[in-house]
Structure formats: C-alpha cells, structure tokens
C-alpha positions in Angstrom: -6.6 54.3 52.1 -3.4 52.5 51.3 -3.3 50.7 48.0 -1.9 47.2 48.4 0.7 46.5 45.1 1.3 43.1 43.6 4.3 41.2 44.6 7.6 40.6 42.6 6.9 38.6 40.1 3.3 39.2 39.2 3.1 43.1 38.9 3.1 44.8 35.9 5.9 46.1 34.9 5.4 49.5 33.0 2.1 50.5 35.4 3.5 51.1 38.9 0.5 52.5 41.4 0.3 56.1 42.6 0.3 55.0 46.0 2.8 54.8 48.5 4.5 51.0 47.5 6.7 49.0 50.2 10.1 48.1 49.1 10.3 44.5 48.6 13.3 42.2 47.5 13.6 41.1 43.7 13.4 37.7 44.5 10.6 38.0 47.0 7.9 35.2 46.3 4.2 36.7 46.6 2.1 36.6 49.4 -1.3 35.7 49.4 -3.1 38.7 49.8 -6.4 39.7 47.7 -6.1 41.8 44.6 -7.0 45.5 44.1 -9.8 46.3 42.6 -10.5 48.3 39.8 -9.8 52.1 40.9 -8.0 51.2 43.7 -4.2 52.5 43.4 -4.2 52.8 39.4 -5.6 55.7 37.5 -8.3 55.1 35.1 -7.4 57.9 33.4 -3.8 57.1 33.0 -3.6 53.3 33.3 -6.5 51.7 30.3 -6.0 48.6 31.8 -6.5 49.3 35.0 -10.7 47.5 34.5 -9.0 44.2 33.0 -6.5 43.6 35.2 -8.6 41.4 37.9 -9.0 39.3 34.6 -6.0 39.4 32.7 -4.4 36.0 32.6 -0.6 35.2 31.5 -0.4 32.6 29.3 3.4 32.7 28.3 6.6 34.8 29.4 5.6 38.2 31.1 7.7 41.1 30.2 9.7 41.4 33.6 12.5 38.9 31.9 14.7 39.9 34.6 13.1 37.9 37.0 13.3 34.9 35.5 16.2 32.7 34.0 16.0 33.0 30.3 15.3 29.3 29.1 18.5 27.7 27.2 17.7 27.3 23.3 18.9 24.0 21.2 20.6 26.1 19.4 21.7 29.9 19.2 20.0 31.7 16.1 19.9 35.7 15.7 17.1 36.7 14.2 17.0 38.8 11.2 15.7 42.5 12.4 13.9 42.7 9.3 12.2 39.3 9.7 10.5 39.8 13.6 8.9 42.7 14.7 8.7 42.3 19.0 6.1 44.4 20.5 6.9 47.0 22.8 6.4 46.2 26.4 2.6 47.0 27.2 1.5 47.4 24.1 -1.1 44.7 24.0 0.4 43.1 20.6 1.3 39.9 19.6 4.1 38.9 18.0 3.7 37.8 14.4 5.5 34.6 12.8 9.0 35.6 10.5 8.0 34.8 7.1 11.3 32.4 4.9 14.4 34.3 3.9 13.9 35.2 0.4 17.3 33.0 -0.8 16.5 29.8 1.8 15.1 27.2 -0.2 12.1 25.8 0.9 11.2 22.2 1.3 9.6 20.1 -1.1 7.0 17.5 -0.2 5.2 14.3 -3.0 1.9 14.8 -3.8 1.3 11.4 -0.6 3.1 13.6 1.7 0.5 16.0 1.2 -2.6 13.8 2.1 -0.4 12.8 5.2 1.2 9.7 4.0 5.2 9.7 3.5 5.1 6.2 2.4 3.3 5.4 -0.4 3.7 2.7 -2.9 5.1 2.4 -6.9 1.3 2.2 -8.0 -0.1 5.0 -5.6 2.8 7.2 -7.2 1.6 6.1 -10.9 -1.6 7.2 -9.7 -0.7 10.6 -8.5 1.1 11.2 -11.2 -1.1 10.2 -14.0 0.7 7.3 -15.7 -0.6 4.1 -17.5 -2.7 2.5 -15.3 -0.4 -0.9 -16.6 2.3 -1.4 -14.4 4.3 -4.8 -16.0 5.3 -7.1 -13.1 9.1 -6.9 -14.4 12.0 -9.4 -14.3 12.0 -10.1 -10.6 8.8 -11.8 -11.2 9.6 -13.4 -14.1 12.5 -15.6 -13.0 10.0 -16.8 -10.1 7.8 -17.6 -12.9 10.1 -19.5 -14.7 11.3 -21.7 -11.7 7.6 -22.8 -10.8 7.4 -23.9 -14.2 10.4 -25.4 -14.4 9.5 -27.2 -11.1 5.9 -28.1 -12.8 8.0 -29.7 -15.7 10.0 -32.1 -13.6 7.3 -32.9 -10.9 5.1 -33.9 -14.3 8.8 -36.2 -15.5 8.7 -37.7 -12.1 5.1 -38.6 -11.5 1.9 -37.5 -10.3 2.6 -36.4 -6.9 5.7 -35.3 -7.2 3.6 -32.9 -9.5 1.4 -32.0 -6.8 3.5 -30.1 -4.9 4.5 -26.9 -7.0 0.7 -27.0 -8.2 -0.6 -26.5 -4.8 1.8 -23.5 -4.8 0.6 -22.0 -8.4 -2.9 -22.3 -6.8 -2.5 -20.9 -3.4 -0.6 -18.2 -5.4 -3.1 -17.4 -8.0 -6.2 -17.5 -5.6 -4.1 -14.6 -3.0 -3.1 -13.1 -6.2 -6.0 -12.4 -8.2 -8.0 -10.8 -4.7 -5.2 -8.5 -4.6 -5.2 -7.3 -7.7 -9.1 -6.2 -7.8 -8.1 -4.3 -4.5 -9.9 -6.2 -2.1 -7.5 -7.0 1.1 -7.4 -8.2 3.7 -10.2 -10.7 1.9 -9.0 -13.8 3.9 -12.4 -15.7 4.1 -12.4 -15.9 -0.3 -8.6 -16.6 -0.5 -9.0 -19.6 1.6 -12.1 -20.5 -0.1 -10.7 -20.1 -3.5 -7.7 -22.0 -2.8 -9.8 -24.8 -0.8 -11.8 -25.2 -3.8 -8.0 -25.9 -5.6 -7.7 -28.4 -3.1 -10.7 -30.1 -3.6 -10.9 -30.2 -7.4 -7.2 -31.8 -7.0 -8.1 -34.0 -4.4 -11.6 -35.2 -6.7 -8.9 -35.8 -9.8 -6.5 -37.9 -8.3 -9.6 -40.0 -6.6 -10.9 -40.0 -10.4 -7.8 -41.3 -12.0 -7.5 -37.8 -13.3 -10.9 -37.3 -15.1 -11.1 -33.4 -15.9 -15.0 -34.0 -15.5 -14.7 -33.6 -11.7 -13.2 -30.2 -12.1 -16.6 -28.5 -13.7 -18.6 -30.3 -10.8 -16.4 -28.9 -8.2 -16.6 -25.2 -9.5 -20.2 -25.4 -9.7 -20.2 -26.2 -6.2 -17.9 -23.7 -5.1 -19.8 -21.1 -6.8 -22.6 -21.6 -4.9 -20.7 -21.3 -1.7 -19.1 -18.0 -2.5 -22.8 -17.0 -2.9 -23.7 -18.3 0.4 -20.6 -16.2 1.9 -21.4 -12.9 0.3 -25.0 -13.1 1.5 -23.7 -13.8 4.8 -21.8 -10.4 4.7 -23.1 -6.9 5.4 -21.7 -5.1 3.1 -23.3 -2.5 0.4 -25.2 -4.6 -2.3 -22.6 -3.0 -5.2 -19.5 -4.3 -2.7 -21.3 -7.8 -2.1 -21.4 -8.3 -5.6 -17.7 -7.3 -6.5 -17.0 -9.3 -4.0 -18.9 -12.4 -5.4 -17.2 -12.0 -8.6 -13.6 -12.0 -7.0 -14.4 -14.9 -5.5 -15.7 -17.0 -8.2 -13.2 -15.7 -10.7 -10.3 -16.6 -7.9 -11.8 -20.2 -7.3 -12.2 -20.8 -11.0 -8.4 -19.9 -11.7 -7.2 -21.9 -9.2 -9.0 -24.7 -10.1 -8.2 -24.7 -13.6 -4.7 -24.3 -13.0 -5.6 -28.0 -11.8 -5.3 -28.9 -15.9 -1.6 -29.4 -15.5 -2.8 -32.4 -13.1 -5.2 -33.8 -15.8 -3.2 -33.2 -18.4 -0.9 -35.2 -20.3 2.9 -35.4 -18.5 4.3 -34.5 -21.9 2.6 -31.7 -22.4 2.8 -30.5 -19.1 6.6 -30.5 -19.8 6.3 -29.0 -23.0 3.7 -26.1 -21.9 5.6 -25.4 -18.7 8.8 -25.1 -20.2 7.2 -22.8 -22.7 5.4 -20.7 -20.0 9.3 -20.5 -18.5 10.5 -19.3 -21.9 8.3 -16.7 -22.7 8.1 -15.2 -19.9 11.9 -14.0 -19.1 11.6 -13.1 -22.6 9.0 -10.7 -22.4 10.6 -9.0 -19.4 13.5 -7.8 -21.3 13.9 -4.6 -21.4 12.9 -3.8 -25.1 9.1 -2.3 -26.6 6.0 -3.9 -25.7 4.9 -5.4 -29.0 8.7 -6.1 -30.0 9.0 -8.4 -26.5 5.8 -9.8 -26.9 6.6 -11.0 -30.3 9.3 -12.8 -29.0 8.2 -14.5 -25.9 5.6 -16.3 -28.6 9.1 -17.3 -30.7 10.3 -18.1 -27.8 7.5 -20.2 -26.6 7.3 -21.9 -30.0 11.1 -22.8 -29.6 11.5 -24.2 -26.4 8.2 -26.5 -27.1 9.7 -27.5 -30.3 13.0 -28.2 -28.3 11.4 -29.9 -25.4 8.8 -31.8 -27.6 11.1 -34.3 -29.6 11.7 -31.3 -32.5 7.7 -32.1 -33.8 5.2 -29.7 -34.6 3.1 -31.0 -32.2 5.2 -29.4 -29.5 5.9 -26.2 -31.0 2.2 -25.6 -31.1 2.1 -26.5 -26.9 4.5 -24.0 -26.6 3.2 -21.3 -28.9 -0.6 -22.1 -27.2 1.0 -22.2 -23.5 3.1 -18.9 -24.5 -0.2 -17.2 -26.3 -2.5 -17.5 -22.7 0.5 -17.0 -20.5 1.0 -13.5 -22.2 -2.8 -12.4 -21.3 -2.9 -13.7 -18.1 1.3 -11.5 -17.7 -0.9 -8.6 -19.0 -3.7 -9.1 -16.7 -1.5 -8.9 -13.5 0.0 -5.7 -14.8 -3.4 -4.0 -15.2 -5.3 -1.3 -12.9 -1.5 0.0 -11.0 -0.9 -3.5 -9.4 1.8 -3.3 -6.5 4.4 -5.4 -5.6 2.5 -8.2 -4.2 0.5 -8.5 -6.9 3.6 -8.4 -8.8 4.9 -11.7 -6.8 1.7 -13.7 -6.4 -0.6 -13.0 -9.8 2.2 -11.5 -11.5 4.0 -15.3 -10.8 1.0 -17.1 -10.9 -1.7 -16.0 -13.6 0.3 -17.2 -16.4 0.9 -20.8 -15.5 -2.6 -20.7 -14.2 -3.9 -19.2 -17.9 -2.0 -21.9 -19.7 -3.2 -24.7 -17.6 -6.4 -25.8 -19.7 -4.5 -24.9 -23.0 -2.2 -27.5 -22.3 -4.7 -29.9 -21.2 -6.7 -29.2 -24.4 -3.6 -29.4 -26.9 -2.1 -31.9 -24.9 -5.3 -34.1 -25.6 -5.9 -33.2 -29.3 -2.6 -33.4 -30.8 -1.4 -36.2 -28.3 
C-alpha cells in the first residue's frame, strides 16, 4: 500500500514517513486529499506521535519557518540567551516568558492604578494613603468666598433686589454643595428641591415685607416633602434615610442663608464683609489654630471698620467670622474634593453666618 504524505506546508517537519514520498515543490499549496491514519506510513514504534496526529491542531507558527515569511517586528531586539530558553523542534514544549533583567528598573504604579483606575482624585489619594480625613478647601476657594460676600455687601447698600441676586447664588451653591460633600451624587432630585425650597422661603419674605417668620413655615413644609421623596425611592431603608437627612439639612442651609434677606442692610454689610475677611485670612498658609485665631481678629476688624468704628460692629464681625469658621471646617471634613471645595467650601460659610447676622443684627441694632 502506498502511504499518502502531507503537502508542503502542513507536514511535520522532523517525522518524514517510511514510505516511498513524491517529490513536490517548496511552494506547492496542499491538495485536498484525506489524511493518513494512525499506522499508516509512520512507525508507532519510532514516531510517539504518530496516534495524535489526526488531532493535533496548530495554533501559532509551525516549525517549518522556511516556508513562510518571517513577520516584520516594530522593532529589532536580541534576546538575552540567558533570558529565553526555545524548545527544540519536536519536542512538545512550550516556550516560557523571559523573566526582567536584573539591572532594568521596573515600573511603578499608585495604589488607584492598582484597582484599575489611573485617574483618581486629591481625596481618593488622602484616602489611600492614610492622611487626615480634613482636607481645607485652600485659597482658591477663599477668594471666591470673599467676592460673594463682597457682592452680598453691596447688593444689601443698594437695595433689596439688588441683594437678591448673589443670594440666590450662595443658596444654589450651598444646596449642590452640601449633597456633595456627604457623597451622595448625582442626587439631582434633592439639590433642586433644596434649592427650590431657597426660592420659596425668599419669595414668601419679600411677599412678607421680610418677616423671618415665613422662613420656619417654609422649612417645615419642605421637610415633609423630602420625606414624601425618600419614600418614593427604592433604595435600602439605611440609604433612604441618609438620604432624608441630606436633604433636610441641604434645604435648611439654604433657606437660612435667606437671613441676609431678613436681616438688617447694615449688618448684612458688616457680617459679609467680615465673612470676606476671615476667610482669606484663614487660608494663609500658617498653623491651623495660629490662622484661625486670626481670621476671628480679622473678622472683628473689618466689622469694627465697616460698622462706623462701634462695638456694635466689631461684635457682627467677630459672630459672622465665629460661624463662618465651622461651617470652612465643615466643608473640609470626610476628604472633600475639589467640587466640594468650590460649592460648600464657597458657600457654607456665608450660609453659617446668615442667621448670626440676622440675630445680632436685630439685638444690637
């Protein structure tokens, strides 16, 4: 019987069969013809793959590289002998990986990079790394705070409306603000209902020649309709409620930052100016206790300045500096990042210091 060999191309190179083989050209594409089986034209006893080879499949570069055009690499590199170890033709081995040259340095990757994410942020880093979890909003932030309350001063010179318009902007800030800061985004339905109830308490003020009553009656009502919205959602019970207290603390800040509208227009030039002060003060670059000290000094004297050189304004300022210090703390807290930094870190202390003026405003007025 006359054994029938593989074509070029597809034969095995370092098994050739005992029987008589037809000369064939190198390039010579293979003809469809079926396949020996096992015994016919290989010796068992010689050839150990002579059983698999109905079965073996190729799933890279055979060894009969001379057949083939050697593919064209990006870029030439000789590999170290020491490094590779290429199997012998036939052999049945795989090649293993090269392990790194002992003197090549080898990369070095962030803890986020890691867990699959190259860009992380200032407070995910803090995080990592195990710093305070307060991350102060810095100077950036400051100055921002200090033009809305310089803008707040000279809308409450000018008049009542004039006023309105950078307090819509200290509410809208402080609702968006303080929802980012307890980590719940994108949480559009109580931003918007935050800063609507802003709106309305404003809105009921101006209607109420002012009358700081209206603003208590209006945050009652809201809080009742951030409960109706969290049991509307389908959240976990422990997420529903965290949820329900972001969203009555974010209505009740931005409503009370609705005391600069109630308040007195002297005072709210005297407490915003103060706010202003103290607040590019305490983002100097000195110690914590030593800059807090003197954003209050600060406070005092720029009230004292603002207010006519009496006593009455120097206390404005020292009470406006005073809350506009916690609520400065309070948007550096729990590692805040940058957009806290520019909405709550801007916002929440002109928004703390909103009923402190109104009260001081009114006592010592």
């Amino acid at each position: 019987m006359t054994n029938q060999p593989y074509g070029g191309g597809y034969g095995y190179g370092g098994h050739g069969s005992h029987g008589a083989q037809e000369p064939h050209a190198p390039y010579q594409q293979p003809r469809s013809q079926p396949q020996a089986w096992p015994g016919q034209g290989y010796d068992n006893a010689y050839d150990p793959y002579a059983d698999q080879q109905h079965t073996q499949q190729w799933q890279g570069q055979t060894w009969e590289t001379q057949m083939q055009p050697p593919v064209a690499a990006a870029a030439p590199v000789t590999p170290d002998p020491v490094q590779v170890s290429e199997p012998a033709p036939g052999s049945g081995q795989v090649p293993e990986p090269a392990p790194v040259a002992a003197g090549e340095p080898e990369p070095e990757y962030g803890p986020a990079t890691l867990a699959g994410n190259a860009r992380i942020t200032d407070a995910q880093r803090a995080r990592a790394e195990g710093r305070s979890p307060i991350i102060e909003p810095g100077m950036q932030p400051a100055l921002l705070t200090a033009v809305l309350g310089l803008l707040l001063a000279g809308g409450a010179a000018l008049g009542t409306y004039a006023l309105l318009v950078p307090l819509v902007v200290l509410q809208g800030l402080t609702a968006a603000g303080w929802f980012r800061l307890n980590g719940m985004w994108p949480a559009r339905q109580g931003i918007a209902l935050g800063f609507l109830g802003a709106l309305a308490a404003d809105a009921a003020m101006l209607l109420s020649d002012r009358s700081p009553g209206v603003i208590l009656g209006v945050l009652g009502v809201w809080v009742l309709l951030s409960l109706v919205l969290q049991l509307r959602s389908h959240a976990e019970p422990d997420e529903r409620m965290y949820g329900l207290m972001a969203t009555v603390v974010a209505a009740a800040l931005a409503i009370a930052a609705g005391g600069y509208l109630a308040a007195d227009a002297d005072a709210v030039v005297v407490g915003a100016v103060a706010v202003a002060a103290a607040m590019v003060v305490r983002a100097l670059p000195v110690g914590t206790a030593a800059s807090a000290v003197l954003a209050v000094a600060a406070g005092v004297g720029a009230g004292y300045a603002v207010g006519g050189m009496a006593s009455e304004g120097a206390l404005v300022g020292a009470g406006a500096a005073v809350c506009a210090l916690i609520g400065h703390r309070g948007a550096g807290y729990d590692y805040p990042s940058r957009f806290v930094h520019f909405t709550a870190g801007v916002a929440l202390p002109l928004a703390a210091a909103g009923p402190v003026v109104y009260t001081l405003g009114r006592v010592l007025g």
